[in-house]
VOPAGU-2260 file (C-alpha; in pm, 1 decimal, decimal comma):
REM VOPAGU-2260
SITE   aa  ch    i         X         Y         Z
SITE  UNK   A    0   14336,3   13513,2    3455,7
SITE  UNK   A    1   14570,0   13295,9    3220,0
SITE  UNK   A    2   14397,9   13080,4    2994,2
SITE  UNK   A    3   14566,4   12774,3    3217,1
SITE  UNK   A    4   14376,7   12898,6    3538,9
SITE  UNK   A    5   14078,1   12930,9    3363,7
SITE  UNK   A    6   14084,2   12565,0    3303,5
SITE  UNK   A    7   14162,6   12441,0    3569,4
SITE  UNK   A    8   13888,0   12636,0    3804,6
SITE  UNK   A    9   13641,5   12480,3    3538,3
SITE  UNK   A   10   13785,9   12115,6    3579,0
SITE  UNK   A   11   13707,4   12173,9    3967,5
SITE  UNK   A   12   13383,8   12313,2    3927,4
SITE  UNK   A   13   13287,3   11987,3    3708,5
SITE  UNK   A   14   13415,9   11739,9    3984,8
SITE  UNK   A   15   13211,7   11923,2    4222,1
SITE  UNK   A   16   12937,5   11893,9    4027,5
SITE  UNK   A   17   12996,3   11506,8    3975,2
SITE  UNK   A   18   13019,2   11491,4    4397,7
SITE  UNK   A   19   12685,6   11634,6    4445,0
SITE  UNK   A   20   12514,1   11399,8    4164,0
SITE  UNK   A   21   12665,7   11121,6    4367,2
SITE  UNK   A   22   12548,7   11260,9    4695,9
SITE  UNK   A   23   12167,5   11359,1    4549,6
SITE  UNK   A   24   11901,9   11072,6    4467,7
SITE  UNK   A   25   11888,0   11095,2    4089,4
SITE  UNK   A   26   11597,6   10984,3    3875,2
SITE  UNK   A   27   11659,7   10676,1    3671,0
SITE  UNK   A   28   11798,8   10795,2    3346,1
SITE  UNK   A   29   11923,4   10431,2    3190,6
SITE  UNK   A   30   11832,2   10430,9    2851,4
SITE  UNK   A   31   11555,5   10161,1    2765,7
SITE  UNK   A   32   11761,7    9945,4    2551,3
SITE  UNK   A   33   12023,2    9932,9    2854,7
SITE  UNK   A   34   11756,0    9884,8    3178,9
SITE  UNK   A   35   11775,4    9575,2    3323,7
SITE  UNK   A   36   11483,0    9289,0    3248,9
SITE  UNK   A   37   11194,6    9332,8    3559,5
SITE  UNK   A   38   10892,7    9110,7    3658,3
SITE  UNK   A   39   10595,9    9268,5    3588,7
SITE  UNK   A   40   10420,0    9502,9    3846,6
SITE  UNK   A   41   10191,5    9287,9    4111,1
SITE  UNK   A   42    9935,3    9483,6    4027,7
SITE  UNK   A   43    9942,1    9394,8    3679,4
SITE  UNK   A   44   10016,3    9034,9    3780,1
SITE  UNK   A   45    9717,9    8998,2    3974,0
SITE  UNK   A   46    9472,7    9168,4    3726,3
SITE  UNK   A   47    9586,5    8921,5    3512,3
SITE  UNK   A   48    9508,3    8617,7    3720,6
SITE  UNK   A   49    9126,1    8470,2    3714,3
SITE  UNK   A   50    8906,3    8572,0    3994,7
SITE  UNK   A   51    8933,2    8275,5    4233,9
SITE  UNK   A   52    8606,6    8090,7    4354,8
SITE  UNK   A   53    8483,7    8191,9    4739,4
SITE  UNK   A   54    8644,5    7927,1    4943,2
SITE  UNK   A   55    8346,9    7698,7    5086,7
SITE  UNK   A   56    8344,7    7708,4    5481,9
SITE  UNK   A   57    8438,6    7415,7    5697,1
SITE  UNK   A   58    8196,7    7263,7    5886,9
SITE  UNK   A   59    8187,9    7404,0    6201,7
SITE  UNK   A   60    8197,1    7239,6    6490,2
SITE  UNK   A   61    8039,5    7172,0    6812,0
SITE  UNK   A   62    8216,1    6973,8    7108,8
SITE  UNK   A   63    8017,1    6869,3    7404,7
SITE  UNK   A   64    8202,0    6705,4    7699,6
SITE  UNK   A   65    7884,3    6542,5    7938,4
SITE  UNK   A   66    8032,6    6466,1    8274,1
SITE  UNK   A   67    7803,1    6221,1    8493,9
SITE  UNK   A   68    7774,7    6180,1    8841,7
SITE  UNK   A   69    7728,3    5788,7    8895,5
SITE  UNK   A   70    7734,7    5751,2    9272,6
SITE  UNK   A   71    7421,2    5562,7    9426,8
SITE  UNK   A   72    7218,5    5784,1    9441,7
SITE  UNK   A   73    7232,7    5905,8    9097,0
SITE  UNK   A   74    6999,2    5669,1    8922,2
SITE  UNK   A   75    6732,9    5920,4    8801,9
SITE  UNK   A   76    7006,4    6109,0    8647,3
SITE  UNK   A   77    7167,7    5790,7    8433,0
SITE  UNK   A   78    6782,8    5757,3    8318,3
SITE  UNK   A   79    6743,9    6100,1    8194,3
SITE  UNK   A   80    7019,0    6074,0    8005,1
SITE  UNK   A   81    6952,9    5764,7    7826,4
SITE  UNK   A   82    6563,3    5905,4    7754,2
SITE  UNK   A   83    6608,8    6205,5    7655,6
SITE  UNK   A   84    6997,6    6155,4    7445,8
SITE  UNK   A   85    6793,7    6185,4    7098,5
SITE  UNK   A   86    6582,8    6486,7    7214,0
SITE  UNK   A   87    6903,9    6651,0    7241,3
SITE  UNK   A   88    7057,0    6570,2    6962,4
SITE  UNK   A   89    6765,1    6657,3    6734,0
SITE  UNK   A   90    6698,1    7003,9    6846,6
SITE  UNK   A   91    7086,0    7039,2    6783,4
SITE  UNK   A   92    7066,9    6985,2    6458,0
SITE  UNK   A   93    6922,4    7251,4    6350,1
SITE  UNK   A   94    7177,3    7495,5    6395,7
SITE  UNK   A   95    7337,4    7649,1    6143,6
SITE  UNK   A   96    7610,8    7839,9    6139,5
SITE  UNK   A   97    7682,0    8146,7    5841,3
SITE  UNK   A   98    7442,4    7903,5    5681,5
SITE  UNK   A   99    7643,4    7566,6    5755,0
SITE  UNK   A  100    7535,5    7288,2    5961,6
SITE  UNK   A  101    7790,1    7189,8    6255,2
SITE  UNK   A  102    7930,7    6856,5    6305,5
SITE  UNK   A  103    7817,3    6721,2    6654,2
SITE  UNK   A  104    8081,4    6556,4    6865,1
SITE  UNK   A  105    8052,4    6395,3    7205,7
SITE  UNK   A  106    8272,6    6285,9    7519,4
SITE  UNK   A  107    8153,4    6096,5    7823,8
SITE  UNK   A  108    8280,9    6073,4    8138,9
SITE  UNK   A  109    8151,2    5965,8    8486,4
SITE  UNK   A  110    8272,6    6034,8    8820,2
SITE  UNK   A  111    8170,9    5976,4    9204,6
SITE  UNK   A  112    8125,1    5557,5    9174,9
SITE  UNK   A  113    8307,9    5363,7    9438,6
SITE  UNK   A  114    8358,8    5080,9    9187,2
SITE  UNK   A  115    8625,7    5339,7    8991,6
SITE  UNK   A  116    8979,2    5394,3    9042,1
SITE  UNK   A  117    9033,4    5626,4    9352,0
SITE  UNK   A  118    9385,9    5689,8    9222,7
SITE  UNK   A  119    9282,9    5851,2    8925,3
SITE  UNK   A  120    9030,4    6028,0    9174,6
SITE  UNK   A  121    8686,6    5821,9    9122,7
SITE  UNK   A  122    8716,5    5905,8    8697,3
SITE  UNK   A  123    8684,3    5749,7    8425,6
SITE  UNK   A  124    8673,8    5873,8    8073,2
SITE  UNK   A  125    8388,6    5705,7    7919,9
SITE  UNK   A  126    8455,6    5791,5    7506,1
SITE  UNK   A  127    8679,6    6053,4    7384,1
SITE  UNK   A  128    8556,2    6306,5    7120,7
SITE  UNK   A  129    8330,0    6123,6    6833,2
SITE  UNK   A  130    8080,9    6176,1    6602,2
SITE  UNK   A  131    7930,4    5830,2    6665,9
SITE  UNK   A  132    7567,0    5877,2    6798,6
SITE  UNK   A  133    7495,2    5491,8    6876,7
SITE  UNK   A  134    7784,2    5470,0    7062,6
SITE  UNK   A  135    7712,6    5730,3    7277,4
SITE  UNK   A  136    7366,4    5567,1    7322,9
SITE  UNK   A  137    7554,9    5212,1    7412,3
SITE  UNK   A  138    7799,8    5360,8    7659,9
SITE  UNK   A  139    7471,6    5574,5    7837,2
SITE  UNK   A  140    7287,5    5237,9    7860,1
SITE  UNK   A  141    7581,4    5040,7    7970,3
SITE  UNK   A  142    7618,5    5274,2    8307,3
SITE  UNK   A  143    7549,5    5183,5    8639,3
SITE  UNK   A  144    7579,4    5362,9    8978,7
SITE  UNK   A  145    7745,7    5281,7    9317,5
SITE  UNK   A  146    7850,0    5510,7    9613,0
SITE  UNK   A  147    8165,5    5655,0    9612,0
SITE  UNK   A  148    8299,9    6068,8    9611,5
SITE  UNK   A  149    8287,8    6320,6    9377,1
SITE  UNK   A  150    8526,9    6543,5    9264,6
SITE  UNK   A  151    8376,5    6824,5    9058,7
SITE  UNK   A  152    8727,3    7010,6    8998,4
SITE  UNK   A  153    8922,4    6682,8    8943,6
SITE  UNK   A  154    8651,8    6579,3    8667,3
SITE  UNK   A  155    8697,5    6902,9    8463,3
SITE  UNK   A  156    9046,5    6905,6    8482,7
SITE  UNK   A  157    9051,1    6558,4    8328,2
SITE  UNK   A  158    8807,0    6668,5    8067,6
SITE  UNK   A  159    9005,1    6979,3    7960,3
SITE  UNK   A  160    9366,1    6859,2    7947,7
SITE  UNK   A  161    9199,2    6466,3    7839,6
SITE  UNK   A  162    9061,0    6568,2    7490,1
SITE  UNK   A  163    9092,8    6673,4    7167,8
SITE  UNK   A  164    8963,8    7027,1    7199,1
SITE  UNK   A  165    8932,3    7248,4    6877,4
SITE  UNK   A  166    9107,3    7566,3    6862,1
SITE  UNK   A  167    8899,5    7746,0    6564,3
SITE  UNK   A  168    8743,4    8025,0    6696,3
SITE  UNK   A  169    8341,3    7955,6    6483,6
SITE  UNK   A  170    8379,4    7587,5    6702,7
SITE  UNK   A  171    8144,3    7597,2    7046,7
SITE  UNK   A  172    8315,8    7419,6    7303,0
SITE  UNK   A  173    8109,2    7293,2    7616,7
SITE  UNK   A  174    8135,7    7077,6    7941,2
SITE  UNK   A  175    7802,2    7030,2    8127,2
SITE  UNK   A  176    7871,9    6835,4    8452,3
SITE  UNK   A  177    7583,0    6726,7    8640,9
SITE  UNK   A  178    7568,3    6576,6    9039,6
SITE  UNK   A  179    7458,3    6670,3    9363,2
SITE  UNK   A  180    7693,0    6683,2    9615,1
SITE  UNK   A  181    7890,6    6966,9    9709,0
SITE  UNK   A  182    8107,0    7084,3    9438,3
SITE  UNK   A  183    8401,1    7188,6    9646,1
SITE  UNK   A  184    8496,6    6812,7    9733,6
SITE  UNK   A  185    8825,9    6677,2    9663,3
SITE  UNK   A  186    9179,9    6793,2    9645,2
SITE  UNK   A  187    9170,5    6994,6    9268,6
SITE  UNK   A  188    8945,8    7313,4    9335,9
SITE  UNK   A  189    8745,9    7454,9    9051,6
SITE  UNK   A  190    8875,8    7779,1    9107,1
SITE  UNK   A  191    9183,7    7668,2    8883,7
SITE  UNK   A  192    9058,3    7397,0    8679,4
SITE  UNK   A  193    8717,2    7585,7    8567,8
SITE  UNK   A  194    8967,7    7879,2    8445,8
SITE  UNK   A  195    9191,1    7641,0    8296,8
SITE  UNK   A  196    8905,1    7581,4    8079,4
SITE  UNK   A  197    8776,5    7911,1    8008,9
SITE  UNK   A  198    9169,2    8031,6    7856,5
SITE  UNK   A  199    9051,4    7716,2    7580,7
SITE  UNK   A  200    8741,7    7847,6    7493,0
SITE  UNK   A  201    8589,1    7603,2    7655,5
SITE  UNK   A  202    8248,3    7719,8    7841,8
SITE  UNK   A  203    8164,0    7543,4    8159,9
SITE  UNK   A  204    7771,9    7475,8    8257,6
SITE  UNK   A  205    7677,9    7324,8    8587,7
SITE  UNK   A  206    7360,6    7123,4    8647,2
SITE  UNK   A  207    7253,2    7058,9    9016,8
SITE  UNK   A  208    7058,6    6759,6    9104,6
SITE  UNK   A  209    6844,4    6930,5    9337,5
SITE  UNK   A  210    6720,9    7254,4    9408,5
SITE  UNK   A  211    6800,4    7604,2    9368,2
SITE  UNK   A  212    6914,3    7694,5    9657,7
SITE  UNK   A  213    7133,0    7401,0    9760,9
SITE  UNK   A  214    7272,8    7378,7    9495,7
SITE  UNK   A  215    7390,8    7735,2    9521,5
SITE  UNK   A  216    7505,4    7741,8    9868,2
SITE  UNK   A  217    7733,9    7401,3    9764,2
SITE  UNK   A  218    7916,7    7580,1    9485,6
SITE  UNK   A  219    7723,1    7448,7    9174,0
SITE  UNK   A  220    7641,5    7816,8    9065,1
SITE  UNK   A  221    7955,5    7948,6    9117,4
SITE  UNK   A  222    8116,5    7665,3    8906,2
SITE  UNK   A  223    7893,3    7801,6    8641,5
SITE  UNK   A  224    7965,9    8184,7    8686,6
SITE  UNK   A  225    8352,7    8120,7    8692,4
SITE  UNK   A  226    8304,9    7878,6    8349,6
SITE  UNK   A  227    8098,7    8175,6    8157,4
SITE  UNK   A  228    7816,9    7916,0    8151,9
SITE  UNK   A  229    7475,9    7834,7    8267,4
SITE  UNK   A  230    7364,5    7724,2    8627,3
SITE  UNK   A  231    7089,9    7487,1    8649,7
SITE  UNK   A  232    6888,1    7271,5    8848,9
SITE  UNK   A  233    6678,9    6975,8    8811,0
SITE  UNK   A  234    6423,5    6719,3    8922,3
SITE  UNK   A  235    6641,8    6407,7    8802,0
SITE  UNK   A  236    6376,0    6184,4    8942,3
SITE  UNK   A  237    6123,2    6362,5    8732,1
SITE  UNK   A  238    5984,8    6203,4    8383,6
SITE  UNK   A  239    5962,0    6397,1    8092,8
SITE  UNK   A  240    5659,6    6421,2    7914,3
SITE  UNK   A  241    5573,7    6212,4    7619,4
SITE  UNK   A  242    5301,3    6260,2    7382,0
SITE  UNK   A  243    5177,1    5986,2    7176,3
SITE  UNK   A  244    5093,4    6087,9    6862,0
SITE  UNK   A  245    4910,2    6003,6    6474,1
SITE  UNK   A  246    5309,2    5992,1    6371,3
SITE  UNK   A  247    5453,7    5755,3    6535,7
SITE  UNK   A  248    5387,5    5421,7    6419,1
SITE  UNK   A  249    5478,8    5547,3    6100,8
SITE  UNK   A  250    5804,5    5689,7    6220,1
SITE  UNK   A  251    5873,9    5375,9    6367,2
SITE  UNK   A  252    5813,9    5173,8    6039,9
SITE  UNK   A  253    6084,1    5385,2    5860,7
SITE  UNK   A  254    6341,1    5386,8    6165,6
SITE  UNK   A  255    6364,0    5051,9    6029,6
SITE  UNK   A  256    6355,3    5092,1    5678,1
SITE  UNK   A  257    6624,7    5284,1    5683,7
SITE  UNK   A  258    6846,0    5050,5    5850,9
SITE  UNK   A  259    6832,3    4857,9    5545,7
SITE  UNK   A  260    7044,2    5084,5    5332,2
SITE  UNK   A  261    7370,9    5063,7    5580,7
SITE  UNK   A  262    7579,2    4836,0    5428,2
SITE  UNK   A  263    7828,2    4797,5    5748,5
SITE  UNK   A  264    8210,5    4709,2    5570,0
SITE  UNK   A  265    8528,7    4642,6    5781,0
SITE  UNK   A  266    8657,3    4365,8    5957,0
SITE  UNK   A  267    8387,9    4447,5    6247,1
SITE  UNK   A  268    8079,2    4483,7    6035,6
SITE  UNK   A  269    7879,3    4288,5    6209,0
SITE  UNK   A  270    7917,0    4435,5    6540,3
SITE  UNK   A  271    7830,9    4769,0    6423,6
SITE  UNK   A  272    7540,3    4674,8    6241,0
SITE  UNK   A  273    7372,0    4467,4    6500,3
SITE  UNK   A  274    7523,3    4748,6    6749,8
SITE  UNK   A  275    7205,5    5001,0    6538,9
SITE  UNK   A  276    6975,9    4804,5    6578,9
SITE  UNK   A  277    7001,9    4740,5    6950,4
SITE  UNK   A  278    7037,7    5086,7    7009,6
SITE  UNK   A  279    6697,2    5140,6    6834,1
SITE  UNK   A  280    6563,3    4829,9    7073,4
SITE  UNK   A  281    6705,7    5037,0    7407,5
SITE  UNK   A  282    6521,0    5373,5    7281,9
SITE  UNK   A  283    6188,1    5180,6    7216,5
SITE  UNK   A  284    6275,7    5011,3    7612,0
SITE  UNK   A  285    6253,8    5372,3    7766,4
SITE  UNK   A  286    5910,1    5469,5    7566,4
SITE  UNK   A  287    5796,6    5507,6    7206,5
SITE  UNK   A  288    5833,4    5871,3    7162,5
SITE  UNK   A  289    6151,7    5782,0    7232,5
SITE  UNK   A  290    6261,6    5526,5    6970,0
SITE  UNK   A  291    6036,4    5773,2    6754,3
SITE  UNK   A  292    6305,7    6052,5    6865,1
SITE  UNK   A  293    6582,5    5888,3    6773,8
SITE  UNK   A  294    6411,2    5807,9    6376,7
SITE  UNK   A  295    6431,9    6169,8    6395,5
SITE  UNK   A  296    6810,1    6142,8    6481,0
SITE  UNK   A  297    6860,2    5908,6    6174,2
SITE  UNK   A  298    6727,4    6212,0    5909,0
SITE  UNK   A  299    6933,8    6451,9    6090,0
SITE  UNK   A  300    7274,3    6517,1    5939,0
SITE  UNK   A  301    7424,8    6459,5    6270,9
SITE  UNK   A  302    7412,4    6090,8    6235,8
SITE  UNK   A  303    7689,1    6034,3    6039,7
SITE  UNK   A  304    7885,5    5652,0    6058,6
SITE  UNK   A  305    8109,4    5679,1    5762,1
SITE  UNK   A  306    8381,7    5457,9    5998,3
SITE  UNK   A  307    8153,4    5178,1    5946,6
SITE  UNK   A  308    7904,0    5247,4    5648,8
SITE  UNK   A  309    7974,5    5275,1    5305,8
SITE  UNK   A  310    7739,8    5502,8    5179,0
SITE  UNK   A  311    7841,3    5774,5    5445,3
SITE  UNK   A  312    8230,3    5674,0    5379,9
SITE  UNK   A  313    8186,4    5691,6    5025,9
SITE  UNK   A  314    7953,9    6036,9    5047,7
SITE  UNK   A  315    8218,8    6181,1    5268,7
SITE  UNK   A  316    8553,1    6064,6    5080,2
SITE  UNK   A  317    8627,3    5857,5    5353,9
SITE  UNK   A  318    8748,2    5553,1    5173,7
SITE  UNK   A  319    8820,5    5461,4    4784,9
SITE  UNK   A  320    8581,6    5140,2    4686,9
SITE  UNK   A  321    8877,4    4998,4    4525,6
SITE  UNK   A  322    9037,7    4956,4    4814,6
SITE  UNK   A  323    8851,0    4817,6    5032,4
SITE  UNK   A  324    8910,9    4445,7    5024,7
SITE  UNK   A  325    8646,4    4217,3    4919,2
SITE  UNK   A  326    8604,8    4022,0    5231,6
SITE  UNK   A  327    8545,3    4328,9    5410,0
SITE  UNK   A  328    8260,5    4411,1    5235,6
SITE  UNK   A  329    7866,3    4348,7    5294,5
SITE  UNK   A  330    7834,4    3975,0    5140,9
SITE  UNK   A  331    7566,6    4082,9    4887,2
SITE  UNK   A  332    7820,7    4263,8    4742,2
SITE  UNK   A  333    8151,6    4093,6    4721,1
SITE  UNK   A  334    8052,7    3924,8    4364,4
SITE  UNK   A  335    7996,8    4220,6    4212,6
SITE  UNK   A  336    8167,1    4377,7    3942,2
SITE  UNK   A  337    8292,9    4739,9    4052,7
SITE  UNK   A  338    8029,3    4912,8    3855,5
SITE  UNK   A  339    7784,3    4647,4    4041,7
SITE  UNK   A  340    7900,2    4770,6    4317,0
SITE  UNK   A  341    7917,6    5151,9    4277,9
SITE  UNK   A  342    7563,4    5162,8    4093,2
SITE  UNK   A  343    7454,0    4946,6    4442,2
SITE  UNK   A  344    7567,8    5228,8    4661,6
SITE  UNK   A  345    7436,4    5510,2    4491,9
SITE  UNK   A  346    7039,0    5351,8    4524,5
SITE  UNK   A  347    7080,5    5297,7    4863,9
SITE  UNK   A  348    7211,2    5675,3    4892,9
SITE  UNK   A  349    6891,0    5804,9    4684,3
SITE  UNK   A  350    6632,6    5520,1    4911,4
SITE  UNK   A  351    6814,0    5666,2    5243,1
SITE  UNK   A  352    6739,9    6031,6    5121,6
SITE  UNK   A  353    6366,6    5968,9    5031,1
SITE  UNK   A  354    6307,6    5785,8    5360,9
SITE  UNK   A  355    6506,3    6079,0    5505,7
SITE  UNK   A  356    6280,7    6291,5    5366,5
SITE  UNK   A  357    6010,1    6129,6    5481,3
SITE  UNK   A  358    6098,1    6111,7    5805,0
SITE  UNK   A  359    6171,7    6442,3    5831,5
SITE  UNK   A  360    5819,8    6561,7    5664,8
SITE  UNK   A  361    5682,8    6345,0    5950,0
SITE  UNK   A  362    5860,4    6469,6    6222,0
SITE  UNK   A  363    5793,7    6833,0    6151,6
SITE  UNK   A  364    5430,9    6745,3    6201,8
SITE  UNK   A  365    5496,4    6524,4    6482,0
SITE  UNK   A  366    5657,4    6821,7    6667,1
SITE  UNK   A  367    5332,3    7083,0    6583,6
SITE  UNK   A  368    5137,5    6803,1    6730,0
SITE  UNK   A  369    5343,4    6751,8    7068,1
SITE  UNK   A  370    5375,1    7135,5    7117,6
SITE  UNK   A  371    5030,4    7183,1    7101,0
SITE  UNK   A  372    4922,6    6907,7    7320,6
SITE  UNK   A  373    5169,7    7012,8    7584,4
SITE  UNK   A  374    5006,3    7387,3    7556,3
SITE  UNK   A  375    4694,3    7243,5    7652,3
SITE  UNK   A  376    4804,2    7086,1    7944,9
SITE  UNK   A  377    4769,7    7262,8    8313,7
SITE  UNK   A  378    5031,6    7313,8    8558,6
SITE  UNK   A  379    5389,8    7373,1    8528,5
SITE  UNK   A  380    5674,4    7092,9    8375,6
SITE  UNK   A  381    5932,8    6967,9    8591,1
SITE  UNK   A  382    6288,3    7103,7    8496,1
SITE  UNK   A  383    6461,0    6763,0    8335,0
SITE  UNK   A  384    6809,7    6716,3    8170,9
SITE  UNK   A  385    6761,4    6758,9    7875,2
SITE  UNK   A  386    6569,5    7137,2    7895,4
SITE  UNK   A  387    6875,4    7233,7    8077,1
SITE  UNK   A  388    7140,7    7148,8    7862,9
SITE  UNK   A  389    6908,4    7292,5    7557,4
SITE  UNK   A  390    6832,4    7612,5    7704,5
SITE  UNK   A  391    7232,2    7660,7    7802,3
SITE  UNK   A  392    7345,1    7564,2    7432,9
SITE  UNK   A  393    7128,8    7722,5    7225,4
SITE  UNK   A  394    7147,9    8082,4    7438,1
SITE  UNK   A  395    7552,2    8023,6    7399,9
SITE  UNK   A  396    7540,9    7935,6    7094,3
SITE  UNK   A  397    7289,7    8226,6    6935,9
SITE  UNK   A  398    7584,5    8457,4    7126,0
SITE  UNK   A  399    7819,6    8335,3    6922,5
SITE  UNK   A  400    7639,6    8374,8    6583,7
SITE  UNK   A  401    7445,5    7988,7    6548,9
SITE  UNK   A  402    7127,2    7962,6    6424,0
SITE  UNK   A  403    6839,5    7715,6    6542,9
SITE  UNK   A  404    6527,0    7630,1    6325,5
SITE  UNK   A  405    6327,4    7515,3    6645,8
């Protein structure tokens, strides 16, 4: 071979070779000074960073949608309600979920009165979603009954496309209707609006005005099996028992006390303020254990009025002091300075906590009393509202992880 072949089979074999390092993944071989300039790693970013705080949990929530039957014949029902709201509410409050306390929010409706419009099928949405306890009360108190139909499916329907329904999955969502006709009446059947509910998370619980078997053979426990709920039946005639006991007077005294240290601000002050106090006056109406029920209520974190109150709003970061304007505010205090003013709100937020306290210290031994009292007693208690809805909720509930001190 002539020195001139020889060089060029060995410039061949050297493009070949430059073909295959081209075809072949290569390790990087850029020399450091030439490498391009890189973020660090995210590993080493993020071992870097501070350790971030556990973020606290949100209050869960717990939505209750109370659908009334207020044809004529529905009186004892309207009554049961209205007696035994605060019972209720007080046993609720002791849930906890993953250690936090739920917020407690209502809706009302009523269906089956004449006096309604039959357009809108005999319904009327009563109060939307809200946190506000003494409204609840004034709306229960303000109900009447007259004859008229009712239309179990058309009532839920309105309830589950009419409000503001969470979507968090910790949230319980609930509609209790109670009545005692048939539930199969008027032109929306169950079997799609009870469904419609369930797909929201929303769990349906029946309550029959009557007994067992009626209300089974009229579709009341079926309304309840479709909804994932409860079925139940009750005496609404019946009164529940009340126990007078050592407590009360006591509880009573500091029911009032405690209204002292609202100091209602907003152009309807007033209304709300005096609104309290007749909503104690309507409790003490039905019975003392009663009013003494709903003193419980005010200790309970579950009364919360922050729209109207400025030691709520202010606890709760509802409003900034300096904005609200000074005719809006309690008249005591539109002289004051703004220190005047914020060292006024924080003793009324330490005297509502120590009658709080008190009230709750009180209560605790009320309730020990009552339950043994009622053990001592012979025969069996009627089935009234407010077991029912209690015994639904709090089974529900435990299912989906809450907690209940009592």
């Amino acid at each position: 071979m002539s020195i001139r072949a020889a060089f060029v089979l060995f410039a061949l074999a050297g493009s070949v070779a430059s073909l295959g390092a081209k075809l072949s993944p290569q390790p990087q071989t850029t020399p450091p000074a030439l490498a391009p300039q890189t973020p660090a790693a995210p590993a080493q970013t993020a071992a870097a960073e501070p350790a971030k705080k556990p973020q606290q949990l949100a209050a869960p929530r717990i939505q209750i949608a109370i659908l009334l039957d207020t044809s004529s014949s529905m009186d004892g029902l309207i009554s049961q309600a209205k007696s035994q709201l605060w019972n209720i509410v007080n046993n609720l409050a002791t849930a906890k979920h993953k250690g936090v306390r739920p917020q407690l929010q209502v809706a009302l409706y009523e269906y089956g009165k004449s006096g309604l419009s039959a357009g809108e099928g005999f319904i009327r949405q009563i109060l939307p979603l809200t946190d506000d306890l003494d409204e609840v009360s004034a709306q229960l108190f303000a109900l009447n009954t007259n004859g008229g139909d009712e239309f179990c499916g058309q009532v839920i329907q309105s309830a589950v496309n009419g409000l503001q329904w969470s979507s968090a999955a910790q949230d319980l969502k609930f509609i209790l209707i109670a009545g005692n006709e048939p539930f199969t009446q008027g032109t929306v059947d169950y079997h799609t609006s009870i469904p419609a509910a369930v797909r929201k998370g929303i769990t349906v619980n029946t309550i029959h005005c009557g007994d067992e078997q009626t209300g089974i053979s009229t579709g009341w426990k079926d309304g309840a099996l479709l909804g994932e709920g409860a079925y139940s039946f009750i005496d609404m005639n019946a009164a529940a028992p009340h126990v007078d006991t050592p407590f009360d007077k006591q509880l009573s005294d500091l029911s009032s006390r405690i209204n002292t240290t609202y100091l209602a601000y907003g152009e309807k002050r007033e209304q709300y303020a005096a609104r309290q106090v007749a909503q104690d006056a309507n409790a003490g109406a039905v019975a003392p254990a009663v009013a003494v029920e709903r003193a419980a209520t005010k200790a309970s974190g579950f009364y919360n009025n922050d729209a109207w109150d400025l030691v709520d709003a202010v606890k709760n970061k509802r409003v900034d002091l300096d904005n609200v304007k000074d005719d809006e505010l309690p008249d005591n205090m539109k002289k004051m300075t703004k220190a005047e003013r914020e060292a006024y709100i924080t003793r009324k937020t330490a005297e509502r906590q120590e009658i709080q306290k008190q009230i709750g210290e009180l209560s605790a031994q009320r309730e020990a009393f009552i339950t043994k009292e009622l053990a001592s007693r012979a025969g069996a208690k009627p089935q009234t509202l407010d077991a029912a809805i209690l015994t639904a909720l709090k089974a529900q509930a435990v299912k989906k992880g809450y907690e209940f001190a009592k």
